[in-house]
C-alpha positions, 0 to 999 in steps of 0.5 A: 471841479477836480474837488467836486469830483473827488468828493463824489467818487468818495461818496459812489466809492462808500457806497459801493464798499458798505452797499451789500454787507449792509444788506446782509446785516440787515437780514442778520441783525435788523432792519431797523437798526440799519434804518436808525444809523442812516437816519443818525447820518443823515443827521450829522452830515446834513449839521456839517454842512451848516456848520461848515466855515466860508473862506477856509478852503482846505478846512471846508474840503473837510468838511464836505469830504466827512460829509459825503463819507457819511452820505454813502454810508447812510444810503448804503445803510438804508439801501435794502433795509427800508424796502424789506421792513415795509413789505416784511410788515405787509406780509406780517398782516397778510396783505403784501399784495398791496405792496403795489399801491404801497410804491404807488402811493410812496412814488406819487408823495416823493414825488409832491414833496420834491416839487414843494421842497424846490420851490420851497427851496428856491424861495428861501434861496432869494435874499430879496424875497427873504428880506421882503417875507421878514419885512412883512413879519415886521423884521426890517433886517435885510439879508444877504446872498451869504446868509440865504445860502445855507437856509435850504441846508437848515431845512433839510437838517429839520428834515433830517430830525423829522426823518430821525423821529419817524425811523425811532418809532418803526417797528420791525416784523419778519414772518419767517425769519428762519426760512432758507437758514437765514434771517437769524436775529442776533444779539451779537452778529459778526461781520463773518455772518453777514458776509456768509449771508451776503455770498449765500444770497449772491449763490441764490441770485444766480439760481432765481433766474426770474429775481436776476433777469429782473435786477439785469434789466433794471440796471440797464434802464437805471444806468443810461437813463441816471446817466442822462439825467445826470447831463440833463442841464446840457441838453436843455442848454442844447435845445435853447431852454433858458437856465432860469427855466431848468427849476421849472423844469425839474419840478415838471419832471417830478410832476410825471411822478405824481401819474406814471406810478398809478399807471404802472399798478394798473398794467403790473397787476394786469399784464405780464412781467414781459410786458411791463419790460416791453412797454419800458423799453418802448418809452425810453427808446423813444425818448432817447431816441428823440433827444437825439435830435437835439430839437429847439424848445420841442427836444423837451418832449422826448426828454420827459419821455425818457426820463418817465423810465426812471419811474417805470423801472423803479416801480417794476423793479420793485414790484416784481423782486419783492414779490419773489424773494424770501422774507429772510433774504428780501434786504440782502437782495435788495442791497444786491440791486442797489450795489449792481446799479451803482456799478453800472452807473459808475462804469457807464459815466467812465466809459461816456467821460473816455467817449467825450475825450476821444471825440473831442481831440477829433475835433479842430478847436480853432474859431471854436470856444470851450462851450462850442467845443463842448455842445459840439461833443455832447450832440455828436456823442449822444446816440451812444446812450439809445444804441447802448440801450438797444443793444443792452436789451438785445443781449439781455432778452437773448440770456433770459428769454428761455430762462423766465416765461411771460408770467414772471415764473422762475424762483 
């Protein structure tokens, strides 16, 4: 467990250092070429993990420790540059107001392939079921648990070079790539340069009151509910659900994908910027909310409830800060989002783990297991995360309330 949550620190820690410059080298030199390194990375790291050796611990910690370097490093490298490349397209032909059905279309089909690639997963997962399939082929090999392990790995490597294929062949447009003095294309950028861009977009943050009070409320949502994501197996444990049902539950989740987008088009194209935050705040207050009742096999209801935020933060998020930020800085911003998210996110889960190891040394161990000790905590702990949000949008709706109008005015 310690291992693992090294690994994962390495991972947030890469991303958190490589997040915004990349943005800025995005703007500076390409997003495309930003968009083949992460491509290339993902390649590489998912080849690691099926190479890795079994029984050779410190070798295999190795392996996952390049592993999860080059993971941050290719999420960082994308991060902002996918974004900007499809609306800077859109702009180019002169429809970037169809960015909406754009994030609605890519939402709802990340949403399908997630559900196909878990129970695609989980059947090449089952050593039965593989030998049973290859019978049918006519290949009488059994397999065991140790051969199907890596199986999912091997198809996400081919996802990996499919990814690979598709990012070679992107084209890359920007409609005014002098505008504000930035968005140069240079043949030789030096890190200098994207670090100049990178303090000039943070100085232009802070002055496009409406582009910051959309990325401060974004991080709020985004940080308490991953969070909560994040512990979501403990609280289906919690409300009696079976862990065979938690793949299920997973792809029930991804299934609100498939609808909350469509949904949010239709109230962002014809509602204000006010309202679509009103209506986010309202769905995952709710859920939270519910969940803090920990009902048995019912607590699932105000979990989707909850957890369709993500989906509603996501979209406007998007929506809304594409809309306003010039061709020149849209990668740099949006490298700005994703460092301010990861931030939250990782200060949230210190300041939760701090929460969990101050109640439990409240608590009498004795006649208690470990587990006992451990759902004890987590339900007396959970109404942190509704009363964190409330008071969250409280103070961010008083910072910005005389700074946006209700149309999504401000630069």
């Amino acid at each position: 467990m310690a291992q693992f949550a090294a690994l994962n620190a390495v991972w947030a820690a890469t991303i958190v250092m490589a997040e915004v410059p990349s943005g800025a080298l995005a703007d500076v030199v390409g997003r495309r070429r930003l968009l083949r390194f992460a491509a290339l990375s993902m390649l590489v790291e998912m080849a690691l993990l099926c190479l890795a050796p079994r029984g050779h611990t410190t070798l295999l910690f190795a392996f996952f420790l390049v592993n999860r370097v080059l993971s941050g490093l290719a999420e960082a490298a994308a991060s902002g540059a996918d974004e900007a490349i499809a609306y800077d397209a859109l702009q180019a032909a002169g429809i970037e107001g169809q960015w909406g059905q754009v994030l609605d279309v890519q939402m709802r089909l990340q949403s399908v392939m997630f559900i196909f690639t878990m129970t695609l997963g989980a059947a090449v997962y089952d050593p039965e079921l593989m030998t049973r399939a290859a019978a049918l082929l006519g290949w009488g090999r059994p397999f065991t648990q140790g051969e199907t392990l890596r199986f999912p790995l091997y198809l996400t490597f081919v996802m990996a070079l499919f990814t690979l294929v598709a990012v070679w062949g992107m084209d890359e447009v920007c409609p005014h790539p002098g505008a504000n003095g930035t968005g140069r294309r240079m043949a030789k950028a030096s890190a200098v340069e994207a670090f100049r861009l990178t303090f000039d977009t943070g100085r232009w943050i802070l002055k496009a009151p409406f582009v910051l009070a959309v990325i401060c409320f974004g991080m709020l949502f985004d940080s308490i509910l991953r969070m909560v994501v994040t512990l979501a197996s403990q609280y289906y444990r919690m409300v009696a659900l079976p862990e065979s049902t938690f793949g299920i539950l997973g792809s029930v989740m991804a299934l609100a994908g498939v609808f909350i987008p469509r949904l949010a088009l239709r109230v962002a194209a014809d509602r204000s910027p006010a309202f679509c935050l009103a209506t986010t705040a309202a769905t995952a207050l709710a859920g939270l909310a519910g969940m803090t009742f920990f009902w048995p096999y019912a607590g699932l209801v105000p979990a989707l409830v909850a957890f369709s935020g993500m989906y509603l933060t996501g979209f406007y998020v998007s929506y809304f800060v594409n809309q306003k930020v010039p061709s020149a800085r849209r990668a740099t911003v949006l490298s700005f989002k994703g460092l301010a998210y990861n931030l939250a996110y990782g200060f949230i889960g210190v300041v939760y783990a701090a929460l969990l190891e101050v109640e439990k040394a409240g608590i009498d161990h004795a006649h208690r297991t470990a587990q006992a000790v451990e759902n004890l905590v987590f339900k007396d702990t959970f109404f942190w995360f509704p009363l964190l949000l409330a008071a969250g949008l409280a103070v961010t709706v008083m910072v910005f309330r005389r700074r946006i109008d209700g149309t999504g005015g401000g630069r």
